[in-house]
C-alpha positions as CSV (number, residue, x, y, z in Angstrom):
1,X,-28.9,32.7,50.7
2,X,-31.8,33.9,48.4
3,X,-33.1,31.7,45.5
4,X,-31.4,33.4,43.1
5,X,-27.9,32.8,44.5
6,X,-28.8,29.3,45.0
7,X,-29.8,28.7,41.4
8,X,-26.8,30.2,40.2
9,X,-24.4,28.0,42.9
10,X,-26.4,24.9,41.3
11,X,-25.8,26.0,37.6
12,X,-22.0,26.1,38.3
13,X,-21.9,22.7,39.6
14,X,-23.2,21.6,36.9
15,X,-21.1,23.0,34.3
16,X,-18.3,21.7,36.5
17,X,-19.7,18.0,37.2
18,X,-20.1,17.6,33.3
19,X,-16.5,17.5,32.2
20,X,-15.5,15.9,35.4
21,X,-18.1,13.0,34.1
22,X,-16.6,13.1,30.5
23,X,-13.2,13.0,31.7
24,X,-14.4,9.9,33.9
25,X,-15.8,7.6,31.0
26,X,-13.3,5.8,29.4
27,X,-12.6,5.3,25.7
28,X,-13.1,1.3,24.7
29,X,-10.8,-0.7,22.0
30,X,-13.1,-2.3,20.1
31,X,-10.9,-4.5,17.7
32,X,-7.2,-5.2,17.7
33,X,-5.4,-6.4,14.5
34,X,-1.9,-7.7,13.7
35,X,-0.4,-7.6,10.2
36,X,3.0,-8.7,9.3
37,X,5.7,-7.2,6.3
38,X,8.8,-8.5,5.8
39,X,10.5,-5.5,7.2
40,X,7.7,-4.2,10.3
41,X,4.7,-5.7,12.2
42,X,1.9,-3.1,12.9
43,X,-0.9,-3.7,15.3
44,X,-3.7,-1.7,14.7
45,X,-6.3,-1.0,17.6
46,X,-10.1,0.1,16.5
47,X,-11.0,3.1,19.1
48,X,-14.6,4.6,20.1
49,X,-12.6,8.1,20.0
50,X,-8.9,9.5,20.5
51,X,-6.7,8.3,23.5
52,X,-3.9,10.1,25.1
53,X,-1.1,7.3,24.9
54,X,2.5,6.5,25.0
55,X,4.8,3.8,23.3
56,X,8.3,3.1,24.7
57,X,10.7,-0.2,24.2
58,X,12.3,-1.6,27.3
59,X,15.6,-4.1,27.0
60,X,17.1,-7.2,28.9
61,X,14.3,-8.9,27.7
62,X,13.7,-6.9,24.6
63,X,9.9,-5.5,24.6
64,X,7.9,-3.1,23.3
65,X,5.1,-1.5,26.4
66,X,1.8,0.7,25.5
67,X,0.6,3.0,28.0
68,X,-3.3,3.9,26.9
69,X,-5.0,6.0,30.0
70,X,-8.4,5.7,30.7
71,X,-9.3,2.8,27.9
72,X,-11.4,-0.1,29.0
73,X,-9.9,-3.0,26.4
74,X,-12.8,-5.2,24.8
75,X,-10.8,-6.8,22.2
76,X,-9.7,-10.0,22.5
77,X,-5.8,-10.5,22.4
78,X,-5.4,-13.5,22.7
79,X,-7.0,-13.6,19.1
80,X,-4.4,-12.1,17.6
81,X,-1.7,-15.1,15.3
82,X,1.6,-14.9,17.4
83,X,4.3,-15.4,17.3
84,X,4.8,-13.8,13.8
85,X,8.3,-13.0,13.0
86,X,8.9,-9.9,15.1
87,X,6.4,-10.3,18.5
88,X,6.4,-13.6,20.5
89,X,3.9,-12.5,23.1
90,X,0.8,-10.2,23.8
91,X,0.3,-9.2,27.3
92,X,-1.6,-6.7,29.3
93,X,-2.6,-5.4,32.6
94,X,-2.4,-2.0,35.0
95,X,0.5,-1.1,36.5
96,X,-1.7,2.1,37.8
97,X,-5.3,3.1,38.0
98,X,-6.3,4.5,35.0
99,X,-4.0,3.2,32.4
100,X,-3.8,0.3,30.5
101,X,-0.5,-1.3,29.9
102,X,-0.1,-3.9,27.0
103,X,3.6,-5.4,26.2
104,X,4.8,-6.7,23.4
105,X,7.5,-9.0,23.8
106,X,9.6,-9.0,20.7
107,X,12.6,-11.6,19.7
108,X,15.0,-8.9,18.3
109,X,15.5,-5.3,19.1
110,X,13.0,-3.3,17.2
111,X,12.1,0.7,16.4
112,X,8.7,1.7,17.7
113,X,6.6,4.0,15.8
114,X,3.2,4.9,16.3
115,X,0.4,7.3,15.6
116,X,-3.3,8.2,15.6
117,X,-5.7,8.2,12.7
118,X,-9.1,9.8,12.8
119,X,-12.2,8.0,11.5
120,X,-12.1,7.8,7.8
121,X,-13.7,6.0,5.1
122,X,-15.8,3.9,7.4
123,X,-12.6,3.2,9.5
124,X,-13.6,4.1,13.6
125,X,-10.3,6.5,15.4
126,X,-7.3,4.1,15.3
127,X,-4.0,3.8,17.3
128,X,-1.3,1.9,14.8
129,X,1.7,0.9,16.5
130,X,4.4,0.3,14.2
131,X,7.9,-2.4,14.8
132,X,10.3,-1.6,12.7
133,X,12.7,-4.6,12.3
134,X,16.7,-3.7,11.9
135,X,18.3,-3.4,8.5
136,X,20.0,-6.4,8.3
137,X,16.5,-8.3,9.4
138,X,15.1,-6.4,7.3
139,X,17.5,-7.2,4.6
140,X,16.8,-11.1,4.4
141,X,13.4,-10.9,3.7
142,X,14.0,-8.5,0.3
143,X,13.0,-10.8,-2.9
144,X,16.2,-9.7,-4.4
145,X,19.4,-8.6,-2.7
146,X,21.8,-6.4,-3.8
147,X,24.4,-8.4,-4.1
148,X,21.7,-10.0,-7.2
149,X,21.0,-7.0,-8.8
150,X,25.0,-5.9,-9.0
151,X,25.7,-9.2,-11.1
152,X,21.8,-9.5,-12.9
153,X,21.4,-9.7,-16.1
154,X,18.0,-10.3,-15.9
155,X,14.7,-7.6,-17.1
156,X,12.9,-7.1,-13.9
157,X,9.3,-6.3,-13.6
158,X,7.5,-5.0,-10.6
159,X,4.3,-7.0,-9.6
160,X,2.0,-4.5,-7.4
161,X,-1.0,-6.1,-5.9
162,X,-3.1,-2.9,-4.7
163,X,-4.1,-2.1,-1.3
164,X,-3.3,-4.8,1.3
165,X,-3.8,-4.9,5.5
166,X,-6.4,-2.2,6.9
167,X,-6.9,-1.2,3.4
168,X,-8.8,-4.2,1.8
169,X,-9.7,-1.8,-1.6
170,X,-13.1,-2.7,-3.0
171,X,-15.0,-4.8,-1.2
172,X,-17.8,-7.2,-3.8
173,X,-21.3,-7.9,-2.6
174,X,-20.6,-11.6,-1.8
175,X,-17.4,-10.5,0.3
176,X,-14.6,-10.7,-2.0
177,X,-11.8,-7.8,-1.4
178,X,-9.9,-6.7,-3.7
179,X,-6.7,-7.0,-1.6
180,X,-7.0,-10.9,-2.0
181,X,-8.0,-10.6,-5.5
182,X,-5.1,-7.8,-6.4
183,X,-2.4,-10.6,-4.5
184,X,-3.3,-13.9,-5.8
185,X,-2.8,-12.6,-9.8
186,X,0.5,-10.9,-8.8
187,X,1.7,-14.1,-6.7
188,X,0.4,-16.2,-10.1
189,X,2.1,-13.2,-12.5
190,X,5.5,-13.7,-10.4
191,X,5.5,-17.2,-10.9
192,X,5.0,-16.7,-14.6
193,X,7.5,-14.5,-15.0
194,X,10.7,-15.9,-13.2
195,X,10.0,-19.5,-15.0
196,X,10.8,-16.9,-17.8
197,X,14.5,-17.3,-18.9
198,X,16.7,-13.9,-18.5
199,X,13.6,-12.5,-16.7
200,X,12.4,-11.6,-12.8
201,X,9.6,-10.4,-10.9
202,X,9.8,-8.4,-7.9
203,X,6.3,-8.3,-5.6
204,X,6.0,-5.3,-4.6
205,X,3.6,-6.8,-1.7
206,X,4.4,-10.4,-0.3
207,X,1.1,-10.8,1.9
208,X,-1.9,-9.2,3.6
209,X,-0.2,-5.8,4.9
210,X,-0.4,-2.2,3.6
211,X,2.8,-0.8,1.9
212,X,2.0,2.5,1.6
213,X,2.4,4.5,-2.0
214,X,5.4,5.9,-2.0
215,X,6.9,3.6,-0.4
216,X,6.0,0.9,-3.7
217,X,7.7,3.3,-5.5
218,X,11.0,3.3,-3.4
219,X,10.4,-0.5,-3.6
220,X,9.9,-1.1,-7.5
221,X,13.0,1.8,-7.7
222,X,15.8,-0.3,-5.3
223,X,15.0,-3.8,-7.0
224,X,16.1,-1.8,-10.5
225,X,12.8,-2.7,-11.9
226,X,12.7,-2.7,-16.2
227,X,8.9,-2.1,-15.6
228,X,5.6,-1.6,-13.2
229,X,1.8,-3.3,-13.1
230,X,0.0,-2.0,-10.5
231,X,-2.9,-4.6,-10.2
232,X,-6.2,-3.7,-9.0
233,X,-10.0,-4.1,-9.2
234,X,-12.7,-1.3,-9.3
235,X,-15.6,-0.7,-8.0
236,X,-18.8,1.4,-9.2
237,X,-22.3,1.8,-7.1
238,X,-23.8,0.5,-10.9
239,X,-23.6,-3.4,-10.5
240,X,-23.9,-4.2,-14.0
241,X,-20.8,-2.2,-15.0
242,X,-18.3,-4.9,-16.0
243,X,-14.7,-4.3,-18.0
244,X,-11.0,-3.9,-17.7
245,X,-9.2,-1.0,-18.2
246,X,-5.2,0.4,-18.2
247,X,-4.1,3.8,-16.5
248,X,-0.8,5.7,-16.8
249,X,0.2,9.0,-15.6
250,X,-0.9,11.9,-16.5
251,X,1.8,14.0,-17.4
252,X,1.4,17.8,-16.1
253,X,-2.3,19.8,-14.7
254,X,-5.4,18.2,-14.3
255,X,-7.0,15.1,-15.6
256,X,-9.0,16.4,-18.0
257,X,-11.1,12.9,-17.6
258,X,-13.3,12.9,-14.7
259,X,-13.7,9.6,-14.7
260,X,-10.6,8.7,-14.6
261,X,-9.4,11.6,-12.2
262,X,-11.9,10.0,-9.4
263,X,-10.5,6.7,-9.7
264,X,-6.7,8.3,-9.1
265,X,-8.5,10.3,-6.0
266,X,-9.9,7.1,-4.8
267,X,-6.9,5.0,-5.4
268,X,-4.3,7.8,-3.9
269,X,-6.8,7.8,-0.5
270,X,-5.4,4.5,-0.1
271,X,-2.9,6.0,2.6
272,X,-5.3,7.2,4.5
273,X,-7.2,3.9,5.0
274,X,-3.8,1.9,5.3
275,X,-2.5,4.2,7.5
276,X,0.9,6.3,7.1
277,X,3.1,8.7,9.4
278,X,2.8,11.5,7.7
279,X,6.0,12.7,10.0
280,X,8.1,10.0,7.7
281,X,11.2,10.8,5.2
282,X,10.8,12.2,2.3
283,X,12.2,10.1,-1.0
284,X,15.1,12.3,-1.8
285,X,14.8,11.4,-5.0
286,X,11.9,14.1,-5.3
287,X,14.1,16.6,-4.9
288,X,16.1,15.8,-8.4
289,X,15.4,16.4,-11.5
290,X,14.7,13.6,-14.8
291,X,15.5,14.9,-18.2
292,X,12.1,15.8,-20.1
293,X,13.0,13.7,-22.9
294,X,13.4,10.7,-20.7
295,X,10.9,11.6,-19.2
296,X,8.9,11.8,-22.0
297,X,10.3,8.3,-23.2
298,X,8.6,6.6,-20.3
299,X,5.5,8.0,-20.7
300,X,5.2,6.8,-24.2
301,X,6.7,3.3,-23.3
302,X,4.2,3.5,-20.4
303,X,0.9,4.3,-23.2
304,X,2.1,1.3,-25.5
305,X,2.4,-1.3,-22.6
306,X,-0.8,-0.2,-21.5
307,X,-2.4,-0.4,-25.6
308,X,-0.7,-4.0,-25.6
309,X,-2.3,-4.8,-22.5
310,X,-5.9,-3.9,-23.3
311,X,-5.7,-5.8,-26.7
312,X,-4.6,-8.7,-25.0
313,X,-7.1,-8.6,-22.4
314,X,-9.8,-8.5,-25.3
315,X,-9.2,-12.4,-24.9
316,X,-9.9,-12.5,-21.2
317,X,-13.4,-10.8,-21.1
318,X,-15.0,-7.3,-21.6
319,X,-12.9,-4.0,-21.9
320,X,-14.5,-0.9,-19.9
321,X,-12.6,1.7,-22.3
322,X,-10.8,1.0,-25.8
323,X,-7.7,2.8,-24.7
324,X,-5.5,4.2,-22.2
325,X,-6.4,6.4,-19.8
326,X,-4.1,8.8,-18.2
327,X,-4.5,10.4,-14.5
328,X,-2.7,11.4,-11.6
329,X,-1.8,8.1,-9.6
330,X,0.7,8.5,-7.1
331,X,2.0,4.8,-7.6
332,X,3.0,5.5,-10.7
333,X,5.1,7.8,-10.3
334,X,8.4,6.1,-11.1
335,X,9.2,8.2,-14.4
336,X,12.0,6.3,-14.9
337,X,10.6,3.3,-15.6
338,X,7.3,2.6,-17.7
339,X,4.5,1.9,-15.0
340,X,0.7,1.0,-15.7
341,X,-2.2,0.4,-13.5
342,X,-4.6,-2.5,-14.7
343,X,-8.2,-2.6,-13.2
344,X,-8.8,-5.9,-14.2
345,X,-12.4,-6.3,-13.8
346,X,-15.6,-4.3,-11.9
347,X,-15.6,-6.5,-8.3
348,X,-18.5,-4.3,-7.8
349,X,-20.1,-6.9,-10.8
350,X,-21.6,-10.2,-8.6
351,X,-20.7,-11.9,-11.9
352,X,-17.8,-10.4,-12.6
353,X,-16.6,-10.9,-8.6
354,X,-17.5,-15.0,-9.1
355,X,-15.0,-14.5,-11.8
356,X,-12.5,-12.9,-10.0
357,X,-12.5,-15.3,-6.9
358,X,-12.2,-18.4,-9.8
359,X,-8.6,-19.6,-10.2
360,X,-9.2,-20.4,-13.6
361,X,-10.2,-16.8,-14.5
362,X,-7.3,-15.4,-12.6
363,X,-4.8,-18.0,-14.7
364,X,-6.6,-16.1,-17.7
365,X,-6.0,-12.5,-16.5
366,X,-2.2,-13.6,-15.5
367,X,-1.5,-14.9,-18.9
368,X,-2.7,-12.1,-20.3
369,X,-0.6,-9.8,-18.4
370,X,2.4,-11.9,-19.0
371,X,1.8,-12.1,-23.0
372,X,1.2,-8.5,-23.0
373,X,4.5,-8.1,-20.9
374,X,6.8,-10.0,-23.2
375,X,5.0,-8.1,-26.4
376,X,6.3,-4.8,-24.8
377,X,10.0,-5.9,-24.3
378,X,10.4,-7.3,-27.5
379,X,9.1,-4.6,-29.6
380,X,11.8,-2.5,-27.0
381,X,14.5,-4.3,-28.0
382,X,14.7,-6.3,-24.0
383,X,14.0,-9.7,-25.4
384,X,14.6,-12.1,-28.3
385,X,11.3,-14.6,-29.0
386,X,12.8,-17.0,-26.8
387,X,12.8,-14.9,-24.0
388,X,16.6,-14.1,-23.6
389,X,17.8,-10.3,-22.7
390,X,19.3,-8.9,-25.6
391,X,20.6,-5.5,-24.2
392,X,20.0,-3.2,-21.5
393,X,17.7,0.1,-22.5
394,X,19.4,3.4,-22.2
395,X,16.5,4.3,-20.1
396,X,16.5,1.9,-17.9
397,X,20.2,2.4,-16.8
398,X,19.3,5.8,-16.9
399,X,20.3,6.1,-13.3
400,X,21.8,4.0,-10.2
401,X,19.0,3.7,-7.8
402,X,20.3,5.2,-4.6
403,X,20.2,3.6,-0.9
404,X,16.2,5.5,0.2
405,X,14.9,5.3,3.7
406,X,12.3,2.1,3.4
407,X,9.9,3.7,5.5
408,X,9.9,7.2,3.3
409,X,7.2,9.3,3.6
410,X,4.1,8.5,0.7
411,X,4.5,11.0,-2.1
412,X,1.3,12.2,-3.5
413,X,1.2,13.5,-6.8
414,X,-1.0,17.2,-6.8
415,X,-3.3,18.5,-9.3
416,X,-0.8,20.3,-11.5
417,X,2.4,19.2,-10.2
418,X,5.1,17.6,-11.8
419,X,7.4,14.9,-10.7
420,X,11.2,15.6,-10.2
421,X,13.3,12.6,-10.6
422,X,16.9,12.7,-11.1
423,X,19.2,14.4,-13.8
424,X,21.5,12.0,-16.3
């Protein structure tokens, strides 16, 4: 054999040896994290790149097994806080060469559901495993029941502390997230409210998980809700920018406000940090259709809670923009009800952050929202000064809230889109 034919016999070993190497090295997890809801528990495991896996539940024990091939597993399990309310255990090992096999063992018969996520917003590839708990499981960790809302008389106000679980929201320079900072007010704002008489507060998020956007929607619709605050905290690369302001929805188009139209890009990319399936059910709500007077009602209603809530926050510290602004948030798109987002302060701000972590500042911000709250419903007929309910808004019972898949797919609101909601 000459030395060309030699050369050429050692080039195509090569090219063959390489991917027989790559397919060799094995992928690594990294991290492994457990959140609990009231109606799921995810685990989320951080990944060097993709892996080619499986998830499948086996009964008589009830258990939950994941197959990952060719993943060497650096994380530590036994770090992870079980039992929680669905998973008792955490084991692992290899029942073949190649694969590793980690089993959940579970105290009630659960749905798996899991999927990949590619790196994102500093977030590495990610395998989220999903347990859905049953209905009726499910049921008895709802704030309010059905049963409640067929005989309430109360007004009902949605409490939604932004982000939550893989999505900790703006992060400050000394640590703080917003997550923690977005839950303790709303926790402090439910309190407030149901020592209120003839009123309720429904938290859209409980504890440290990610609810995805739509879904707080679906949420804030079921429990009937008279009204929305989505609470959150923003974040700027300027760290002297302090300041509270109040969003609602843009109606129709673009958001003429750039400003405001990146904060509603940023906020809506929440779903892709959290992590959602976007294989999920649709709210079939979307696919109906809300008068365009109503419509235009709670848009309105929505601009005036958000006017009352700026002039009451005057008292709390300083205001980033005198009025309303108006963009294309995908939690707010319950049209049926009035919804606002509140940034309360810049946690970007290392003064403004000290304030945010200070209970005494957050009592401040709670009142506030609160005051502002009960302002609202009064001057809309809801409640007398002593805070009784005085009649039910046409708006309001403008619908009965239908039975919506929990886990429904999020809905996110497109330049120049408009919601459908349903017909009276």
């Amino acid at each position: 054999m000459n030395l060309r034919a030699l050369s050429s016999l050692f080039g195509l070993l090569l090219l063959w040896a390489v991917p027989s190497v790559a397919l060799a090295q094995s992928s690594t997890i990294n991290d492994v994290r457990l959140w609990t809801a009231p109606d799921h528990s995810r685990l989320v495991f951080d990944l060097n790149r993709s892996v080619e896996y499986k998830v499948f539940p086996l009964h008589n024990p009830e258990r939950v097994v994941i197959d990952i091939e060719r993943v060497r597993l650096k994380a530590n399990l036994n770090r992870l806080e079980v039992p929680d309310p669905v998973i008792q255990t955490v084991r692992h090992g290899s029942p073949e060469k190649g694969v590793l096999r980690i089993v959940l063992d579970v105290k009630e018969k659960v749905k798996p559901r899991s999927f990949l996520l590619k790196p994102m917003h500093g977030k590495p590839h990610r395998l989220v495993v999903d347990l859905l708990r049953s209905d009726q499981s499910a049921q008895q960790n709802r704030t309010v029941t059905a049963d409640q809302l067929r005989s309430r008389k109360e007004v009902i106000i949605a409490v939604d502390a932004g982000h939550g679980g893989e999505d900790p929201g703006a992060i400050g320079r000394n640590g703080l997230q917003e997550k923690q900072v977005t839950l303790a007010i709303a926790k402090a704002l439910a309190k407030k409210i149901d020592s209120k008489a003839g009123m309720r507060a429904v938290l859209i998020r409980t504890g440290d998980y990610f609810v995805p956007l739509r879904k707080r929607v679906v949420l804030a619709r079921r429990a009937r809700a008279d009204l929305m605050i989505s609470i959150h905290a923003d974040a700027v690369k300027n760290r002297t920018v302090k300041g509270a302001s109040v969003y609602t929805l843009s109606e129709r188009g673009a958001t003429p406000d750039k400003v405001a139209s990146a904060l509603a890009a940023r906020e809506n990319a929440s779903d892709d940090v959290g992590g959602f399936d976007s294989g999920e059910m649709d709210d079939p709500m979307l696919n109906m259709i809300l008068g365009d007077m109503a419509k235009r009602d709670s848009l309105n209603s929505a601009y005036l809670l958000a006017e009352t809530i700026l002039k009451d926050f005057k008292g709390v510290g300083p205001i980033k923009y005198g009025e309303p602004k108006r963009a294309r948030f995908a939690v707010l798109g319950a049209l049926e009800m009035p919804s606002v987002l509140v940034e309360v302060d810049y946690i970007s701000n290392p003064k403004r952050e000290r304030l945010l972590r200070s209970r005494s500042h957050q009592k401040k911000i709670v009142n506030a929202l609160l005051n502002s709250s009960l302002k609202f419903l009064r001057r809309q007929g809801r409640l007398g000064q002593a805070s009784e309910v005085v009649h039910p808004s046409p708006l309001m019972t403008f619908f009965e809230a239908p039975e919506v898949d929990m886990h429904s797919t999020p809905y996110f609101l497109k330049e120049g889109q408009i919601l459908n909601l349903p017909n009276s």
